[in-house]
C-alpha positions in Angstrom: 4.6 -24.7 -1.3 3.2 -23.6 -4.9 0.8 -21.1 -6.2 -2.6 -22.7 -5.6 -3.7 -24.7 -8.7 -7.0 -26.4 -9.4 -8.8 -23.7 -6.9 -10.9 -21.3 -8.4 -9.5 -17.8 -8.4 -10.2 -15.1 -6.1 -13.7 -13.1 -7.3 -13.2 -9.7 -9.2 -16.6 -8.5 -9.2 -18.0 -5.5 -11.0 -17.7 -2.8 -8.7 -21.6 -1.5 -8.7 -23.7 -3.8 -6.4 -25.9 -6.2 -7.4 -29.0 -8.0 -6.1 -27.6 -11.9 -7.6 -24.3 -12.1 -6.8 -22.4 -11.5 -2.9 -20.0 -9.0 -3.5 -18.3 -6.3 -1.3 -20.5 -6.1 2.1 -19.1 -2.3 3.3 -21.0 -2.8 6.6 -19.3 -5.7 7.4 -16.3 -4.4 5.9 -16.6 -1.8 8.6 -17.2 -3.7 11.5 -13.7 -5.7 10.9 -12.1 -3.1 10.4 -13.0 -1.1 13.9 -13.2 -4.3 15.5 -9.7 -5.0 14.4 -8.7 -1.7 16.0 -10.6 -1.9 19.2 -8.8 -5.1 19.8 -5.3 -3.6 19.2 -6.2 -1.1 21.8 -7.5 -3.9 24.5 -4.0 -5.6 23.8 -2.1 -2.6 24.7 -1.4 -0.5 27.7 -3.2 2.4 26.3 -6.3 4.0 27.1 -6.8 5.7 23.7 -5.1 5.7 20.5 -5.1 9.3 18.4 -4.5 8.8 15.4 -3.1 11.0 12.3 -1.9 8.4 9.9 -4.6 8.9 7.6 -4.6 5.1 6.6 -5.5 4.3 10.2 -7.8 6.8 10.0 -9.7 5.6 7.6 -9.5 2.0 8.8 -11.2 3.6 12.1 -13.4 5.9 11.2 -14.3 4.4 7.7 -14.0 8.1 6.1 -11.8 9.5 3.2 -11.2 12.9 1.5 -8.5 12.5 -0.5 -4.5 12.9 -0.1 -4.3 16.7 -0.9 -5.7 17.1 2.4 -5.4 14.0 4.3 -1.9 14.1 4.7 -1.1 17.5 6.0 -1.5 16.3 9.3 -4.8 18.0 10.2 -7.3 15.2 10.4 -7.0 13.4 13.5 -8.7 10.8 15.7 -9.4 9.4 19.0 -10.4 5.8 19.9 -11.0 5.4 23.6 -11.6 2.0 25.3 -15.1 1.5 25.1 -16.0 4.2 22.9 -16.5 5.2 19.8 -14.2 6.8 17.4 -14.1 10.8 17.0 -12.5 12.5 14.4 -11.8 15.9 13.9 -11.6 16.6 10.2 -11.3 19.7 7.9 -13.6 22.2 7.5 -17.0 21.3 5.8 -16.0 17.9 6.2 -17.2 17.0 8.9 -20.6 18.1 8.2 -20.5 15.6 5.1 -19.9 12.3 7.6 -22.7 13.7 9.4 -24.9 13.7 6.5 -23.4 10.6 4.9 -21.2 8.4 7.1 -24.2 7.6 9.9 -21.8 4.9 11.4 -19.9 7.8 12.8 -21.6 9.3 15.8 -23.0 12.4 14.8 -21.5 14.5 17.7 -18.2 12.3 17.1 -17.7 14.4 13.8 -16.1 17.8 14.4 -13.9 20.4 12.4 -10.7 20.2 13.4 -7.4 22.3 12.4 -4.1 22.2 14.1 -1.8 23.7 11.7 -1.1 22.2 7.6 2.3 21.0 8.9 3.1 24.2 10.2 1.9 26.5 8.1 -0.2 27.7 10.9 2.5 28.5 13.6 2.0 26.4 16.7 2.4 30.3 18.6 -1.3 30.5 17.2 -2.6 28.1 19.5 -4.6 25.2 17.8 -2.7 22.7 19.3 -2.9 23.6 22.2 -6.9 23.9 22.4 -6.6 20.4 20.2 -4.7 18.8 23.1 -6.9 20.6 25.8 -9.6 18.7 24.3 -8.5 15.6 23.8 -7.3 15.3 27.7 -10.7 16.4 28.9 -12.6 14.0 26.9 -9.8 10.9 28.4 -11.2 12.5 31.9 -14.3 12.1 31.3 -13.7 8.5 30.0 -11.7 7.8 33.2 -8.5 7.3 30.8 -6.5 9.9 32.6 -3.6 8.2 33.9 -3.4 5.9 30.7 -0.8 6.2 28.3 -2.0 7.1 24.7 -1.1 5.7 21.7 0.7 7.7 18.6 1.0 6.5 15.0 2.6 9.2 13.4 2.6 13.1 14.9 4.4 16.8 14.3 7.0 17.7 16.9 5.1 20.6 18.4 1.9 18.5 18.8 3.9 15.9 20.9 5.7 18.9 22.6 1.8 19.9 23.9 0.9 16.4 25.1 3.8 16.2 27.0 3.7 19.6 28.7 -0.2 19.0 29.1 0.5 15.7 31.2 -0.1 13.1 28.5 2.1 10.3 28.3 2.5 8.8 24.7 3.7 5.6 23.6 3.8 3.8 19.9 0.4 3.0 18.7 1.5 2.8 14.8 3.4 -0.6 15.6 -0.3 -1.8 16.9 -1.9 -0.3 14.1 0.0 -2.5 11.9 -0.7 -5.4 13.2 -4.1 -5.0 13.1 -4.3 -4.2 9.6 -1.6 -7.1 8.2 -4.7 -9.8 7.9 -7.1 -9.2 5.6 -11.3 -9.9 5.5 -12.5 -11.4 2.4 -14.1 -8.4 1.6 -10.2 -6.6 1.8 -9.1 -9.2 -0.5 -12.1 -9.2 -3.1 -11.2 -4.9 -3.1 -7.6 -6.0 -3.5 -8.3 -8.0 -6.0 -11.1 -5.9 -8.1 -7.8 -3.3 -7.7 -5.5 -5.8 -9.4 -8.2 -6.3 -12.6 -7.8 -2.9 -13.3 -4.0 -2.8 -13.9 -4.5 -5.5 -15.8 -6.4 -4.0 -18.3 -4.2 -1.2 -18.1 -1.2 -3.3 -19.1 -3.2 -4.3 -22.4 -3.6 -0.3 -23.2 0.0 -0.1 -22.4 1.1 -2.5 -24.9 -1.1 -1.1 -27.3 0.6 1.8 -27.5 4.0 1.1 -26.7 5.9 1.5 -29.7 8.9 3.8 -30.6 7.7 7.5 -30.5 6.3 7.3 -27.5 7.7 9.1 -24.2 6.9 7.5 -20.7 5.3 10.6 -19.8 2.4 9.9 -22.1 2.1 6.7 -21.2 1.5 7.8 -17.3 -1.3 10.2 -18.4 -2.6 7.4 -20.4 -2.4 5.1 -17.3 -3.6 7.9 -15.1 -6.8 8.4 -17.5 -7.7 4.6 -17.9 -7.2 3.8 -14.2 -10.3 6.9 -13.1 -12.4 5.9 -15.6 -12.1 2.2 -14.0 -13.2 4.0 -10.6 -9.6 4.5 -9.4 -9.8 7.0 -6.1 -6.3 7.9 -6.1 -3.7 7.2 -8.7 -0.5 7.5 -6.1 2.4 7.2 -8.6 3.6 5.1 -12.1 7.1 4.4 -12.8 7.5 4.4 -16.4 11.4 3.3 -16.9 12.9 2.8 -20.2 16.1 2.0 -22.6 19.3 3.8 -20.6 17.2 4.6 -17.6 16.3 0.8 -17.0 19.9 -0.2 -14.8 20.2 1.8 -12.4 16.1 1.9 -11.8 15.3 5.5 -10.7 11.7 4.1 -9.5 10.0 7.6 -11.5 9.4 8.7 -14.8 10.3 11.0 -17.7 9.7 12.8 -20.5 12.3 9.9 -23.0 11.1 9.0 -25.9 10.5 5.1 -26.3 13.1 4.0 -29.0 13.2 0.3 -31.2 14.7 -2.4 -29.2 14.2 -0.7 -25.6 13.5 -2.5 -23.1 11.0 -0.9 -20.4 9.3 -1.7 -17.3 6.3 0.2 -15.5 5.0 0.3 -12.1 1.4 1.1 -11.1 0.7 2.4 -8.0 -3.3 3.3 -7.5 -6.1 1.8 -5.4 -9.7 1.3 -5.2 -12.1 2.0 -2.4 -8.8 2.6 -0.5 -7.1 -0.6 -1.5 -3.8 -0.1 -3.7 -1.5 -2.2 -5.8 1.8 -2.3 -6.6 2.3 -4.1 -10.1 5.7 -4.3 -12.1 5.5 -5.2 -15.6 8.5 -5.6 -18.2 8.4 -5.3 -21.9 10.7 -5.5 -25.1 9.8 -2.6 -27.9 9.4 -4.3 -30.8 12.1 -6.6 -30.2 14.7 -7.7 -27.4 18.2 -8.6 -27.0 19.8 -11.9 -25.9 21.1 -10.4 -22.6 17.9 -8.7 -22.3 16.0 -11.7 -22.6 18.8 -13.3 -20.0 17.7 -10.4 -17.5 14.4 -11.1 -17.7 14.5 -15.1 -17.3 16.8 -14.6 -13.7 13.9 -12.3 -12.6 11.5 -14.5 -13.3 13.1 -17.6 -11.7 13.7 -15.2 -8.4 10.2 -14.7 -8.8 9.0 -18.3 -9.1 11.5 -19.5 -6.1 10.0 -16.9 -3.8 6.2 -17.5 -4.4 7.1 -21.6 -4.4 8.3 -20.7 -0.5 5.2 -18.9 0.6 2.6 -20.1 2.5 1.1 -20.2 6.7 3.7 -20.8 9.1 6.9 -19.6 6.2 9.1 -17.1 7.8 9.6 -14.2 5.9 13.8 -15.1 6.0 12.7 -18.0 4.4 11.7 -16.0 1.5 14.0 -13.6 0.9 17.2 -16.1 1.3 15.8 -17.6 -2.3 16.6 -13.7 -3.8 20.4 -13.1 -5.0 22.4 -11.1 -2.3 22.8 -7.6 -3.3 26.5 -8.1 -4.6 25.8 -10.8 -6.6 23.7 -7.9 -8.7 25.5 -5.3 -8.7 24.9 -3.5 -5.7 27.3 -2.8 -2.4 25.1 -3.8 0.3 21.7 -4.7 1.3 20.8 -1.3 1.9 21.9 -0.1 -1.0 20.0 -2.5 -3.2 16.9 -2.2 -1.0 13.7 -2.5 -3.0 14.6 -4.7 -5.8 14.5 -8.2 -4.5 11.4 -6.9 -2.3 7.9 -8.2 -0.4 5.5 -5.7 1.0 2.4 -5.9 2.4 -0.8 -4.1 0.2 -4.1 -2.9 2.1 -5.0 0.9 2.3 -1.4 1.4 2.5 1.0 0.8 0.1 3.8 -0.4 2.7 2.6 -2.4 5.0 3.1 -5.5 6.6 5.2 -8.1 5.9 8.1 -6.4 4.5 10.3 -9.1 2.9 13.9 -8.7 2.0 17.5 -9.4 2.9 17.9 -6.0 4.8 15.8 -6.9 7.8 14.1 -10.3 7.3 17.0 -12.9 7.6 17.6 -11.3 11.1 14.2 -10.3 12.3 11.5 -13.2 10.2 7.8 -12.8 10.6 5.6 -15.5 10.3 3.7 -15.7 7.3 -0.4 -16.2 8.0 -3.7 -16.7 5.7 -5.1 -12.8 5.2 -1.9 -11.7 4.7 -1.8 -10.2 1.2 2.0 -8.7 0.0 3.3 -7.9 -3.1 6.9 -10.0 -4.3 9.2 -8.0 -6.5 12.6 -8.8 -8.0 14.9 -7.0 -10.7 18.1 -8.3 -12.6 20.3 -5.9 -14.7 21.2 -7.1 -18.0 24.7 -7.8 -19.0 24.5 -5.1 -22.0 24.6 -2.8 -18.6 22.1 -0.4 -19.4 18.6 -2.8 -19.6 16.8 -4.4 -16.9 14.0 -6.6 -16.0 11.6 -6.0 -13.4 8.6 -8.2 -11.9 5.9 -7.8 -9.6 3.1 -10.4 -8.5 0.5 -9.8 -5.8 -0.3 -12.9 -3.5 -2.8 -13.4 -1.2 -2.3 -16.3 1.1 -4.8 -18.5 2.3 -4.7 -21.9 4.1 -4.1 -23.7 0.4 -1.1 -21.4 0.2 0.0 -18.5 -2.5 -2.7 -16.8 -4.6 -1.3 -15.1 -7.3 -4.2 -12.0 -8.2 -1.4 -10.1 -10.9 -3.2 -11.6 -14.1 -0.7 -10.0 -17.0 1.2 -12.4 -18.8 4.4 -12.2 -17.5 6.2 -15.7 -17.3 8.2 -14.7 -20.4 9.5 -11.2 -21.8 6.3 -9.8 -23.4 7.5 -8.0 -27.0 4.9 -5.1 -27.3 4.1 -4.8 -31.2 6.9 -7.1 -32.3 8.4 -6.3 -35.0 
């Protein structure tokens, strides 16, 4: 199946709201999302899911403050069959949902601290009060002697449950699920997330001429991408000249010299959706193998978003990408990454994740609302350079929509020469 063609593109909106054109609805936004949740529960054999992943968290509870403090393990959640979500969160916090997040019960939204991955010593108690808690309130919901589901915990918090009576099973597999298919209103913030890196890759080329070091292009990236409305610039790769083959998937401080070729990777989301967008470029000028490079990455590129579409298995996919000794690489695992799919949403893994490693033995069916980025990467025979490509696709019933807008069909030459 191709890329859709003769269907209009996917809307990027503005991002403000606007009284003559439908655009993101949050409330409905929100009600997917818990609903999605709820119904992973009902599937399961769990009473309640607690939650500390803080993507599922805020695909639950709707609520955000940030990485510097949302991944230390300290804001937490419990969904119980047929009630609403609490979360313990930290600090002041919780006081701000109650003011401003009036979807959240405000009872449901409590301070919460059980440790800053133990920088708090578990011999100081939190976690067990936390735990004390949290069985009390699956009493009084008559979810006692129900399992409870776990995305992602510390050692000494599962220690507690356990010694507490609490059995725990696997709720991140669930989670997962639930969050692979995307509304229209994911895809719309997926896509609006997408327009920005675009316009990014046009600052990029602006300035990407011999002189330069990666790290300045990063802060210029970083810059451009908040002042777009970014709410969390995760990482850029910014890969260049020598650095290119093998990819270190970072940056430096190297200068950009004539000829280089150079690829860059932005990794940022908006309202909680994130992208994942490779693009290559010559400095001035490329080479013949370069050039090769680049064309084999491109055709691995083509092949795999030719094969997508509802009811593809994911094996189906990655057997169109070059086996990882026919690159350069001594096995699957070792090559992992470069000839790549992933799922985008709130998280920047998630599913399906496409590649020879896992797929051609354990496929998942491609569905409409899935939305994954396809990667590929081919070292150049000069053995130093490399090309590297990324396009996002959303599927619908039609098939593969491609929302990566950058020209990138050919080697781009930034300020040729």
């Amino acid at each position: 199946m191709t890329a859709v063609a003769n269907v209009r593109p996917l809307p990027a909106p503005g991002h403000g709201g606007v009284d003559f054109e439908q655009r993101v609805d949050f409330g409905r936004l929100r009600d997917y999302r818990i609903g999605r949740a709820r119904a992973a529960l009902e599937s399961s054999e769990c009473g309640a899911f607690l939650l500390f992943d803080f993507y599922n968290i805020r695909y639950v509870t709707q609520t955000w403050i940030g990485g510097a403090l949302g991944d230390k393990m300290t804001r937490y959640t419990l969904l119980t069959r047929g009630g609403e979500p609490v979360l313990w969160d930290f600090g002041s916090a919780a006081k701000h949902h109650q003011l401003y997040s009036p979807w959240l019960l405000p009872e449901n939204s409590r301070a919460g601290m059980l440790g800053l991955r133990g920088a708090i010593a578990p011999g100081a108690g939190l976690m067990e009060s936390a735990v004390r808690e949290i069985k009390g309130m699956l009493v009084d919901a008559g979810l006692a002697d129900q399992p409870v589901g776990v995305d992602i915990v510390e050692p000494p918090f599962l220690f507690e449950m356990q010694r507490q009576g609490l059995t725990v099973l696997d709720a991140q597999q669930l989670m997962l699920d639930a969050r692979q298919i995307k509304s229209a209103d994911e895809i719309t913030l997926l896509t609006q997330a997408a327009a920005m890196v675009d316009g990014v890759y046009q600052d990029i080329v602006e300035v990407l001429k011999p002189g330069i070091r990666e790290n300045e292009i990063v802060a210029l990236a970083n810059k451009r991408l908040y002042e777009m409305g970014s709410d969390q610039v995760e990482a850029i790769n910014a890969v260049s000249g020598e650095r290119c083959n093998p990819h270190p998937h970072n940056f430096s401080d190297r200068l950009i010299r004539p000829g280089d070729q150079a690829f860059f990777d932005i990794i940022q989301s908006y309202n909680g959706y994130r992208t994942c967008y490779y693009r290559t470029f010559g400095v001035g000028s490329a080479t013949g193998a370069q050039r090769d490079a680049y064309t084999r990455a491109r055709e691995w590129m083509d092949a795999a978003i030719e094969v997508v579409g509802p009811g593809v298995g994911t094996d189906e996919v990655a057997r169109v990408w070059p086996a990882a000794t026919e690159f350069g690489f001594d096995s699957e695992m070792a090559a992992f990454g470069l000839q790549f799919g992933h799922g985008l949403g709130l998280g920047l893994h998630e599913r399906p994740i496409i590649s020879r490693l896992n797929s051609l033995t354990n496929p998942v069916e491609i569905q409409p609302g899935m939305v994954f980025a396809l990667e590929t990467y081919c070292p150049a025979a000069d053995g130093f350079s490399a090309a590297r490509i990324e396009e996002e696709i959303v599927v619908t019933e039609h098939g593969a929509h491609v929302i990566t807008k950058f020209p990138a069909q050919e080697l781009f030459i930034a300020n040729e020469y």
